[in-house]
Structure formats: structure tokens, C-alpha cells
C-alpha positions in Angstrom: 0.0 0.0 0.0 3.0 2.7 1.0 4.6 1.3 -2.5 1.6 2.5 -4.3 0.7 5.6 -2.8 4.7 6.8 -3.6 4.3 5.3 -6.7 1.2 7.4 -7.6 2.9 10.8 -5.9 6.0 10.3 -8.6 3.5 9.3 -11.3 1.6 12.7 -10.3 5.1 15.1 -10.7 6.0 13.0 -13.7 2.7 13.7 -15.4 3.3 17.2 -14.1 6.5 17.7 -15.8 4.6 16.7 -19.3 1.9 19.3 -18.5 5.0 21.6 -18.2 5.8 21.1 -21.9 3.1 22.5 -24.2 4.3 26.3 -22.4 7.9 25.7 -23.2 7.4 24.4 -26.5 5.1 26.9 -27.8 6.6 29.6 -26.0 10.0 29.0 -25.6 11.0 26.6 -28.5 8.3 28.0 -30.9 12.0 28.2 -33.7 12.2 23.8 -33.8 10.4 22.1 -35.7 8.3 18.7 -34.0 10.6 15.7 -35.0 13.5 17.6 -34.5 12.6 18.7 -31.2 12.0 15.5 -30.4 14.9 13.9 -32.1 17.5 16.2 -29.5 15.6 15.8 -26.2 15.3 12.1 -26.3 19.1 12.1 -27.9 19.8 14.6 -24.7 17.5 11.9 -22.6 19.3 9.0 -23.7 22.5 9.6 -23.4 21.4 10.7 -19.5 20.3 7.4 -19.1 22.9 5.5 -20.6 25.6 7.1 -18.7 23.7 7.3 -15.4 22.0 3.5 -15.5 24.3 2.4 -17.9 25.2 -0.9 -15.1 21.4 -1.6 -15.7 20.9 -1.6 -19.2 20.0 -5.0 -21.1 19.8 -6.5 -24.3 18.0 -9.6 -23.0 15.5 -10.8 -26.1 12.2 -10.2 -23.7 13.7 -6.8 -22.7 14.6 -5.6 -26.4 11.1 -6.8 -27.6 8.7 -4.7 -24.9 11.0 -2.0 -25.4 10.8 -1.8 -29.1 6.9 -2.2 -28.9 7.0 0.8 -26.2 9.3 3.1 -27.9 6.6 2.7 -31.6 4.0 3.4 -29.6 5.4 6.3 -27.4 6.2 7.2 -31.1 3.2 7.5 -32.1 1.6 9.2 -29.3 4.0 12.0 -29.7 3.4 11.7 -33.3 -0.1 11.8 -33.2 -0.7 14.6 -30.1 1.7 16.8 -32.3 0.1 16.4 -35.7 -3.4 16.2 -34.4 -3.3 19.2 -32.1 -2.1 21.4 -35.6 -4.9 20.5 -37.1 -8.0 20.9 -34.2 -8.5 23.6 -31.7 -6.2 24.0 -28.6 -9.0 22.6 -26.5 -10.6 20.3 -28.5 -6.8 18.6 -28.5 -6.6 19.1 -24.6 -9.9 17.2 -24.3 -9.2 14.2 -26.4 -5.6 13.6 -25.8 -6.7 12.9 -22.0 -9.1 10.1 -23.5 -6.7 7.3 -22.1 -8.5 7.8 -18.7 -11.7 5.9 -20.4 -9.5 3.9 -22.8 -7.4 2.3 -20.7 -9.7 0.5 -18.2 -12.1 -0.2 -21.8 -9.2 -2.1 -23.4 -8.6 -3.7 -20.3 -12.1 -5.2 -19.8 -12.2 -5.8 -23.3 -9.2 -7.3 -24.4 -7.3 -8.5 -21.2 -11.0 -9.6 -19.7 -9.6 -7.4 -16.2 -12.9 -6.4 -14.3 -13.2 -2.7 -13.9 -13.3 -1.5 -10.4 -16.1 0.5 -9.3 -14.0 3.3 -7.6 -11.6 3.4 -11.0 -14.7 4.0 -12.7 -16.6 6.5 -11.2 -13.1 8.2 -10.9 -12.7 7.7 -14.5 -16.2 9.3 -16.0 -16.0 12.3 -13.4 -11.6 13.1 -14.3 -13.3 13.1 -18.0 -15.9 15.4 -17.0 -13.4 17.5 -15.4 -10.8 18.0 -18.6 -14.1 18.9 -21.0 -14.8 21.5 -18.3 -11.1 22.6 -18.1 -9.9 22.0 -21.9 -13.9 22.4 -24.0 -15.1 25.7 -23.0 -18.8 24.8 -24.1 -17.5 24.4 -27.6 -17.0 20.6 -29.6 -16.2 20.3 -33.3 -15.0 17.2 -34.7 -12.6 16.7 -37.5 -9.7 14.3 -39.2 -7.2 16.4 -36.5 -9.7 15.3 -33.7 -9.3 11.9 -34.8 -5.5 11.7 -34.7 -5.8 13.0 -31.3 -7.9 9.9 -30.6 -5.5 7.9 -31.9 -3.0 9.5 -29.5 -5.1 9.1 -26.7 -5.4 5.2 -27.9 -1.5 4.7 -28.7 -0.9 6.2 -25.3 -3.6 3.6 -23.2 -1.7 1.0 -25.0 1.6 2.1 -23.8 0.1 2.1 -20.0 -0.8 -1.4 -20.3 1.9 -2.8 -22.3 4.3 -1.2 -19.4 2.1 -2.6 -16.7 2.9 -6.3 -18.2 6.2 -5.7 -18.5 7.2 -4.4 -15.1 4.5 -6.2 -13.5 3.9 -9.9 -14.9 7.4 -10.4 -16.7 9.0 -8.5 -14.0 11.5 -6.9 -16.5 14.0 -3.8 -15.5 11.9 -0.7 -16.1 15.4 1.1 -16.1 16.3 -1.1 -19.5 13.3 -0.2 -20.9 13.2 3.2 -20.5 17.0 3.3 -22.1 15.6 1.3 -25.4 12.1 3.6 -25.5 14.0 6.7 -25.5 16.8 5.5 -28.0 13.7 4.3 -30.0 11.9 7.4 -30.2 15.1 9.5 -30.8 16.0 7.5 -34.0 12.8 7.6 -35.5 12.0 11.3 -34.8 15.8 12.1 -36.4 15.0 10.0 -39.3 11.4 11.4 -39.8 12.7 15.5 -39.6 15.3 14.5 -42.3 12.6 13.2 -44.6 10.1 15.8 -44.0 11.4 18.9 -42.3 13.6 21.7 -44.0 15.2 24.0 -41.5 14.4 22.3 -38.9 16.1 24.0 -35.9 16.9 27.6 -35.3 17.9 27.8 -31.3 20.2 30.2 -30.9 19.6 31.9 -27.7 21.2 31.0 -24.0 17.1 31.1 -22.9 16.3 28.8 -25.8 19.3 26.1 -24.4 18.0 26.3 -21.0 14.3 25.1 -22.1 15.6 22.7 -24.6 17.6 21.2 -21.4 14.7 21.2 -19.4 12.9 19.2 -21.5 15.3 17.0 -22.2 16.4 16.4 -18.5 13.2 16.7 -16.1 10.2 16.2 -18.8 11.7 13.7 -20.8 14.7 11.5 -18.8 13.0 12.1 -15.2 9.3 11.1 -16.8 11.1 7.8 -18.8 12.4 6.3 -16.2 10.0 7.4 -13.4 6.7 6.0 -15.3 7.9 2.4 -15.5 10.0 2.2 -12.4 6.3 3.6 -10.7 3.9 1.1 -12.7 5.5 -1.6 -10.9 3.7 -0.6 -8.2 0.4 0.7 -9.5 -2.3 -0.2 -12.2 -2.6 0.5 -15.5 -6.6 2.3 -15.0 -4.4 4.4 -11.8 -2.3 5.6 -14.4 -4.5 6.6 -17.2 -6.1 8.8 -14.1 -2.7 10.0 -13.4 -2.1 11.0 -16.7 -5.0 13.3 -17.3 -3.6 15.7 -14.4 -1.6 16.6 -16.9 -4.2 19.1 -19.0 -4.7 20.7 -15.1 -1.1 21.3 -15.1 -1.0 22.9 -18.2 -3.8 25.2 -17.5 -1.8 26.4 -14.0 1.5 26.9 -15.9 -0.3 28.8 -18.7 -2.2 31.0 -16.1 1.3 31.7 -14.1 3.5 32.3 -17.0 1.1 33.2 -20.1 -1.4 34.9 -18.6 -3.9 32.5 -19.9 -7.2 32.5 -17.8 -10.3 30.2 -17.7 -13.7 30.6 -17.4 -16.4 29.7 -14.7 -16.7 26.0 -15.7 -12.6 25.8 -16.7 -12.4 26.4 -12.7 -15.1 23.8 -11.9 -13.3 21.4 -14.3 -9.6 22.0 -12.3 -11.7 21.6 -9.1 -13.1 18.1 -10.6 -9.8 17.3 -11.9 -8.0 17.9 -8.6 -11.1 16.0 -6.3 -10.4 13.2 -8.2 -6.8 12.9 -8.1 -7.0 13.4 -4.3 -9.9 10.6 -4.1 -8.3 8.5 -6.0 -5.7 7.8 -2.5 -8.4 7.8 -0.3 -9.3 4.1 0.8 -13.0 5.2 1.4 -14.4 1.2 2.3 -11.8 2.1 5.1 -13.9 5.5 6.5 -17.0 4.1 6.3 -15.9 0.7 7.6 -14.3 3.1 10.8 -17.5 5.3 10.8 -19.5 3.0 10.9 -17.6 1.3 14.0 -16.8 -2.1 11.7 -13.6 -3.7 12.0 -11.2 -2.5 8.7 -9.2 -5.5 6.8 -5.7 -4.6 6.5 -3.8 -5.2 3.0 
């Protein structure tokens, strides 16, 4: 039980670092192109975690095959949220890109025949409820870049479970996975910005270095290796709840640093958002059970 409730906390300021990003990129890095950028954080990322774990790295078949399938598909969820988000509204993007925290447990009922748990889902439907609040505004069109963006949201519920059965049922280093996702998505976002980007970097400034580092370092490095090394401990559903705190983040570092402000029901949705990351730790069979004077099981 302590395990998980760390695990979640580091899953929380890991999700928090991503919801960091979309400020610094469009602010900060607005001169470098998508693959590119991508191409030199996890380049600046991987060689972090190959100097820093490198007495933990593996090429063990099982290990090179969950990392291969996690670095496509964290691939394609960066992919995906980039393209998709150019080609919807800002909050239509926010709204679906959070869809994992529906998709996940729905794949996992689905497909792995896992039984939903009836906190999870009520948890679930009400953190959804809270990003359209924060992210919709009142306002819903739907087009091909709303589509990608489900796609995103579908490549990045995968991901969560995927990691889940590695670090969990095959019991496989998360550290040596991390070092063959990042290395992954680096190669494939070099080779993709030579194919279709011209000019595809123009950083220049010591402020532009620092926020390029950032990412690389706390947003990208930090959030590898923290997600897996933190699933071990947690479920997949926990996660996919975890991971829409990060459109609440966004909104807070956009309000502090942007200026950006939301509406009456952009508050009520940050409420939501943060009721249910908070509920999500609270073992409420436990209060009743002690409210109601009944003896409490412990785990």
C-alpha cells in the first residue's frame, strides 16, 4: 500500500513535468520544428540514461522486444498529439488527448478480460468530465485532427498497459526499458525530420538552451524512467487517471507564466480534476468501515 501511494505521488510530478511542456514548446521553443525537437531531447534523454543507469541496461531478447513495442508506440503518441493538435482547436486537443482515462480500463475489460473496479470508474467518468470542463469551454467540433488526437489518446492507453505487463507480470528492469524507448523514439524522430522537415532548428539563444535542457532532463529522462520504475507498483486504470492531471497542469503553468485564464466552468473542471486525483488515494471502504464502527481488513 506505501509502495503504491509513492508510486502514484512520482506518477503525479512526472505527469506534471509533461503538462509543463506544451508552455515551453510553444513559448520557448516555438524556432524547432516537432521531430526535431524531439529527435535532441530524447538524444539529450538517452545519453542521460545510458551514462547514469548504464550498469542496468540490457539487451535480454524479452527486454529488447517490450522495449521496441513501447518506444513505436510512445512514437506515435508524440506523433499523433503533435500532428493532431495542428490540425484541431487548442481545447478540443486538450480534451481528447486525456481520453486514455476511459480507454485504458475499456481495453482492459475488453481485451485483457480485467474487471473494472467501481471506484476506478466512477473516478474515471468524473476526471473526463473535469478536462471537458477545463480544456472544451462549451464548444465541440469534430474533424480528421480530432481523430488523430484519438488515436494519440489510444497509442498512449496502450503504452500504459503494455508497461504494466512488463514491469509487472514479466517482471522486466523498467530502467532497460526506459533506455531502449527513449533511444527508440530518438531515431525515429531524427530520421522522420530529415525526410520531411527543412530547416528544422533555429535555437540560438542561452534562454532557448536552457528550455531545450529542461525538457530533455526533467520532462523527458525524469518522466522515462519514473513512469515504468512507478507502474511496478500501480495499475494501468491508476495511471490513465494519473495521466490526465496533466491538462490541469498545463492550465496552471499557462495561467502563471502566459497569462492564460479560464472561465467559470474551466475552474469547476480544475476543481473536478484535482477531487479526483486526491480521491483517487483515499481508501473510502476504510472510513466508512471506521465510521461505521466495523472492524477494517488490512492489506
Amino acid at each position: 500500500m506505501k509502495n503504491s501511494k509513492i508510486a502514484d505521488l512520482v506518477l503525479i510530478l512526472a505527469v506534471a513535468m509533461w503538462g509543463s511542456t506544451y508552455y515551453v514548446i510553444k513559448h520557448e521553443l516555438a524556432g524547432v520544428e516537432p521531430f526535431m525537437l524531439n529527435a535532441i531531447r530524447f538524444g539529450i534523454s538517452s545519453v542521460i540514461i545510458l551514462l547514469v543507469f548504464r550498469k542496468r541496461l540490457s539487451l535480454e531478447r524479452k527486454t529488447l522486444k517490450f522495449g521496441a513495442i513501447l518506444g513505436l508506440l510512445m512514437f506515435t503518441f508524440y506523433l499523433t498529439g503533435a500532428f493532431g493538435a495542428r490540425l484541431t482547436t487548442v481545447s478540443n486537443a486538450g480534451f481528447l488527448c486525456c481520453l486514455a482515462v476511459i480507454i485504458t480500463p475499456l481495453i482492459e475489460f475488453f481485451v485483457i478480460k480485467k474487471k473494472i473496479e467501481k471506484k476506478i470508474a466512477i473516478i474515471a467518468a468524473l476526471t473526463l468530465i473535469g478536462v471537458g470542463c477545463l480544456t472544451l469551454g462549451g464548444e465541440f467540433t469534430f474533424g480528421i485532427g480530432d481523430i488523430i488526437c484519438i488515436a494519440c489518446s489510444f497509442a498512449f492507453a496502450v503504452n500504459i498497459i503494455v508497461t504494466e505487463k512488463a514491469v509487472q507480470e514479466e517482471n522486466l528492469d523498467p530502467i532497460a526499458i526506459a533506455s531502449i524507448q527513449v533511444v527508440i523514439v530518438c531515431v525515429l524522430s531524427f530520421l522522420f525530420s530529415v525526410v520531411f522537415e527543412k530547416n528544422a532548428i533555429s535555437v540560438a539563444s542561452t534562454r532557448e538552451i536552457v528550455a531545450l535542457l529542461y525538457l530533455a532532463i526533467f520532462c523527458t529522462a525524469f518522466t522515462a524512467v519514473a513512469i515504468p520504475s512507478c507502474q511496478k507498483y500501480t495499475t494501468a486504470s491508476r495511471m490513465g487517471i494519473i495521466g490526465s492531471f496533466e491538462s490541469l497542469v498545463s492550465a496552471i503553468v499557462g495561467f502563471i507564466f502566459a497569462g492564460e485564464r479560464l472561465g467559470v466552468v474551466g475552474y469547476i473542471g480544475a476543481l473536478i480534476l484535482f477531487l479526483c486525483i486526491i480521491s483517487m488515494e483515499i481508501d473510502f471502504e476504510s472510513l466508512i468501515g471506521r465510521y461505521r464502527g466495523k472492524p477494517v481488513k488490512r492489506q
